[in-house]
N, C-alpha and C positions, 0 to 999 in steps of 0.2 A: 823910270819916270814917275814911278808913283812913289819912291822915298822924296823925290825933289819936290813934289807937293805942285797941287792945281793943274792937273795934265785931265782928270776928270772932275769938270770943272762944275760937274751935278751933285759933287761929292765935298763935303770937306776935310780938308787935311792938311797937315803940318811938315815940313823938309824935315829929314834925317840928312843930313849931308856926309855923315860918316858913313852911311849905307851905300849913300850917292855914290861916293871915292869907292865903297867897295863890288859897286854896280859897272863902275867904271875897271877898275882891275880885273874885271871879269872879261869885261870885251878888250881888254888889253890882251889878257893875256889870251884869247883866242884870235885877235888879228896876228901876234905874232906869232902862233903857229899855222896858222895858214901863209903867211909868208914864209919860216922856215922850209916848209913842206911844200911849197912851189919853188923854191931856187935855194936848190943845193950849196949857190956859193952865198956864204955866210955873211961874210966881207961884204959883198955888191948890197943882200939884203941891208947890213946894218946900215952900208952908207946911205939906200935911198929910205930909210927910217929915219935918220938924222937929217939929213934936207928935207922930207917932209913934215918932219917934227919940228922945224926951224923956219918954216911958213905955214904958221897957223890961219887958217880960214875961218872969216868971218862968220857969225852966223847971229840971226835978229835976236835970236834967245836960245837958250840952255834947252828947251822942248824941242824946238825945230834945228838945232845941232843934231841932239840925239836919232829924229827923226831920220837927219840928211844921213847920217852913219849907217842907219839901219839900211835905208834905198839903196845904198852905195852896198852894203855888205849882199843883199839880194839879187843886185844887180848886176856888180860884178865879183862876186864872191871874192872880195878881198876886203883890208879895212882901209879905210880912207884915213891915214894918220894925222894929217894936217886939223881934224875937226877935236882930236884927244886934247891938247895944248887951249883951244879952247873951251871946252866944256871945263876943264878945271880953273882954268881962268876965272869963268862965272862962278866957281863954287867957290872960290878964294885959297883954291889949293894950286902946287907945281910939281915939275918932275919928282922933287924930291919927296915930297909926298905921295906921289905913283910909287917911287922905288918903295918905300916904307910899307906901304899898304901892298905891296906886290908882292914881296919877301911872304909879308904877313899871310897873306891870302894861300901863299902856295905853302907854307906850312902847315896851315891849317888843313889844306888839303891830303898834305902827306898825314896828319893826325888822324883825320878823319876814316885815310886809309888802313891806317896802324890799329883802326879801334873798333871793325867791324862794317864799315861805310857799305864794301862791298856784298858783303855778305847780308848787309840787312841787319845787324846788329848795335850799333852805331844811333847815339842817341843824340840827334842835332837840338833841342832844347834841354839847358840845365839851367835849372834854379828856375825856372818861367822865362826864360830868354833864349834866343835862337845861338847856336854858336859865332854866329859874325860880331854881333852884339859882346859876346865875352871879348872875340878877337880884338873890336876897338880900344875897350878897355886895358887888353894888356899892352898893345902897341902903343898908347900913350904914358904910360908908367917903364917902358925902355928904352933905351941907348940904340937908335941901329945902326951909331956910324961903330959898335963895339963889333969886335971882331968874333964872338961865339952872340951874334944876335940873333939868327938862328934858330940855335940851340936854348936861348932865352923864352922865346917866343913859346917854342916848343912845351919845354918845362913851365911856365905860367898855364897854359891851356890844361896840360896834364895834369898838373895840379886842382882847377879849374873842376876839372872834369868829374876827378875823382872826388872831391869833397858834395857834389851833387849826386852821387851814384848811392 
C-alpha cells in the first residue's frame, strides 16, 4: 500500500506501480501456497483458482481491495483470489503481467539464495537501489514468452550484481 501511494494520507508520496505488481506477486505467490499445502489435489486446487480468478470482485478502490485481502487472509487463512484480477485491473496491469513478474520475482529469489540470502551475506541494495528495483528493470528489457527466460533473468541480475560488488 505504501508503493501505491496516499494510504498514509499525513504523508506524502508518489505510486511505484512496478513495486505495486511486485507487492502483488508476493501475495500471489503466498496464497498459492497455502492453497497448495491445504488440498493435495492439485487439479481441484487449480480449477477453483481459475473460477475464482474468472470472477473478479469488485472493490471501491485499489486501498480497500488490498485491505479486504488482508481480512480475508487473517480470517480465514487462505487468499481470496477473486480480489488479485482486480487490484491489477486498477493498476493497469493482467495476468500476463502477474506471470512475467512472477517468473521474475521467483528467480530473484532463487539468486538471492544462490548469493548468500541465507546466510546473511547477500547484499539486497546495489548501485543505491534495492534488488526489486534492478529486477524491474531487467524484466522490461526481456522476452518472456523465450523459452530460456528463466535463465535470461537470471544472468541480467548476476551480471547486475557483480558489476556493483
Amino acid at each position: 500500500m505504501d508503493h501505491y501511494g496516499g494510504w498514509k494520507w499525513w504523508k506524502a508520496s508518489t505510486s511505484d506501480l512496478e513495486q505495486v505488481m511486485l507487492e502483488i506477486v508476493d501475495i500471489w505467490h503466498f496464497g498459492l501456497s497455502v492453497r497448495i499445502r491445504s488440498d493435495r489435489d492439485h487439479s481441484h486446487s487449480a480449477k477453483q483458482i481459475v473460477d475464482e480468478w474468472l470472477q473478479p470482485q469488485a472493490t471501491p478502490g485499489f486501498l480497500q481491495g488490498v485491505e479486504t485481502l488482508a481480512q480475508h487472509a487473517l480470517v480465514k487463512h487462505d487468499m481470496l483470489v477473486s480480489i488479485i484480477p482486480t487490484l491489477l485491473h486498477t493498476i493497469g496491469r493482467d495476468f500476463d503481467a502477474l506471470y512475467r513478474a512472477y517468473i521474475g520475482k521467483n528467480v530473484l529469489n532463487f539468486f538471492r539464495q544462490d548469493n548468500g540470502y541465507r546466510e546473511g551475506t547477500y547484499r539486497k541494495q546495489w548501485q543505491g537501489r534495492e534488488d526489486n528495483e534492478h529486477l524491474v528493470e531487467v524484466l522490461a528489457q526481456l522476452d518472456s514468452d523465450a523459452s530460456e527466460f528463466r535463465e535470461h533473468v537470471y544472468r541480467a541480475l548476476a551480471q547486475r550484481y557483480d558489476a556493483a560488488a
